[in-house]
C-alpha positions in Angstrom: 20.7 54.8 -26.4 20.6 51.3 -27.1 24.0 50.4 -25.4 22.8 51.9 -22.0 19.8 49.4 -22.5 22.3 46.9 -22.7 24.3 47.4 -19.6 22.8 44.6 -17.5 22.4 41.9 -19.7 25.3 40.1 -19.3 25.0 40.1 -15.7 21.5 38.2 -16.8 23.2 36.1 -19.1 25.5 35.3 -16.5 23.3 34.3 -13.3 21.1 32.1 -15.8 24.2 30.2 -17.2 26.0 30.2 -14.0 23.4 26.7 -12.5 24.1 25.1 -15.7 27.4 25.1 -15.9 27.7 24.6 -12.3 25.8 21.6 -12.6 28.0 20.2 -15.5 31.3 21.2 -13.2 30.0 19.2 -10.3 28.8 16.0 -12.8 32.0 16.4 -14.4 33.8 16.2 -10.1 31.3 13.2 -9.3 32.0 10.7 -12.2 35.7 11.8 -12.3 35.6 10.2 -8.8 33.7 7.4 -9.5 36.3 6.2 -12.1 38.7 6.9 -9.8 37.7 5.1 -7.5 36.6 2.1 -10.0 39.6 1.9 -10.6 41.2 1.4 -7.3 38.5 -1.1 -6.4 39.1 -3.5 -9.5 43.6 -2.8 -9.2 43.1 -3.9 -4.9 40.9 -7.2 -6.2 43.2 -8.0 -9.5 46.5 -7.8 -7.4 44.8 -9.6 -4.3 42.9 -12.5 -6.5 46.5 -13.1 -8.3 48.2 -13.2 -4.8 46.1 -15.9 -2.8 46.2 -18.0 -6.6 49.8 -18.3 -6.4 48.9 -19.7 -2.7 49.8 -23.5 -2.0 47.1 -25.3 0.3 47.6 -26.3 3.9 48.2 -29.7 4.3 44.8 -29.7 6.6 42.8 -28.6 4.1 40.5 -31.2 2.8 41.0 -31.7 -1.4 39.7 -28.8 -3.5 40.0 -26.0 -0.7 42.5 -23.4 0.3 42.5 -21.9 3.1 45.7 -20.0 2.7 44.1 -18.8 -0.8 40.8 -17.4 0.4 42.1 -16.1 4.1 44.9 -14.4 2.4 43.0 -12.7 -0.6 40.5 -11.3 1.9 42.9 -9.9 4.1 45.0 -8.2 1.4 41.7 -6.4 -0.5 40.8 -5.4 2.9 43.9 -3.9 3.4 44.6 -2.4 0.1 41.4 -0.4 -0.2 41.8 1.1 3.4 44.8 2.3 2.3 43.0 4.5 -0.5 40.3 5.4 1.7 37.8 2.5 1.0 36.0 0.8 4.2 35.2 -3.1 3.9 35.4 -6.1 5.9 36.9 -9.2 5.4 33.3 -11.0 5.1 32.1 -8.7 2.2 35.2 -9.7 -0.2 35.5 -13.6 1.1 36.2 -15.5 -2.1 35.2 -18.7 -2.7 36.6 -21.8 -4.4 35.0 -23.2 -7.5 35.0 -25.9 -10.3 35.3 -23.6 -13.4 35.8 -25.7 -16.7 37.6 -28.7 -14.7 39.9 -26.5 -13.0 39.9 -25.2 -9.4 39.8 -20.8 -9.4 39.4 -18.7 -6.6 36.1 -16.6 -7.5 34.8 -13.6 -6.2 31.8 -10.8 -6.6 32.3 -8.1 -4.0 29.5 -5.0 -3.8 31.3 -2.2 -2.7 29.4 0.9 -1.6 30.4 4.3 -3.7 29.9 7.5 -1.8 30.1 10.6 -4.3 32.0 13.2 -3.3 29.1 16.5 -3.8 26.2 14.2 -4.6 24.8 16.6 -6.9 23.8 14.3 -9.8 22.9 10.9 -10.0 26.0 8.4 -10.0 26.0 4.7 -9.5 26.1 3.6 -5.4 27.9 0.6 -5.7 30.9 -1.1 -7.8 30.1 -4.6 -8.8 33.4 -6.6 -9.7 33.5 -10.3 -10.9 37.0 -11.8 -10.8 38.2 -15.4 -11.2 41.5 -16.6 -10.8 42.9 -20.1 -11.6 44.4 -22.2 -9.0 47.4 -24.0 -10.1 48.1 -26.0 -6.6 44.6 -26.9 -5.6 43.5 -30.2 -7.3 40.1 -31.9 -6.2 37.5 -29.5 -7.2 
């Protein structure tokens, strides 16, 4: 008698586990891609800052600035991230050149926007990257 009392129970068990679990699955999806994605953001600006460092400036370009450096870096993140599905323009990850402990260095401090792929929990909406790279041919900062 007491195992045909029984019968539906699981099924119970079951469709009260199933939102938490779901929930976990989707969190799980979200900050998977959110890494993922960290990840590609900081690889495009590392390889791009260390590309327009080993630029050489423009004989135009007055003392301490780089053109070359800043156009080039811009263009390359740009580039980079659309390849892996990431939209920015050229103005939102300008660098800029600055005196950092008596040296020249190409500095940067992009906000890129984060869109979550299901949106189910709460993730962060943007990536904020910091990157500095020393200029060897600039002089004049």
């Amino acid at each position: 008698r007491s195992r045909n009392g029984r019968k539906g129970s699981q099924a119970i068990e079951f469709a009260l586990t199933l939102p938490i679990l779901t929930m976990l699955l989707l969190g799980l999806v979200d900050y998977g891609w959110y890494f993922l994605r960290q990840s590609m953001v900081v690889n495009a600006v590392r390889e791009s800052m260390r590309l327009g460092s080993l630029q050489s400036p423009d004989s135009a370009d007055p003392a301490g600035d780089c053109t070359d450096c800043k156009s080039l870096t811009a263009a390359q993140i740009v580039s980079t991230l659309a390849d892996v599905g990431i939209t920015v323009s050229e103005a939102e990850v300008t660098p800029s050149i600055e005196n950092v402990a008596g040296t020249c260095a190409l500095t940067l401090s992009p906000i890129i926007e984060f869109e979550p792929l299901a949106g189910f929990v709460a993730t962060p909406d943007r990536f904020d990257v910091n990157a500095i790279a020393f200029l060897p041919n600039v002089t004049g900062c």
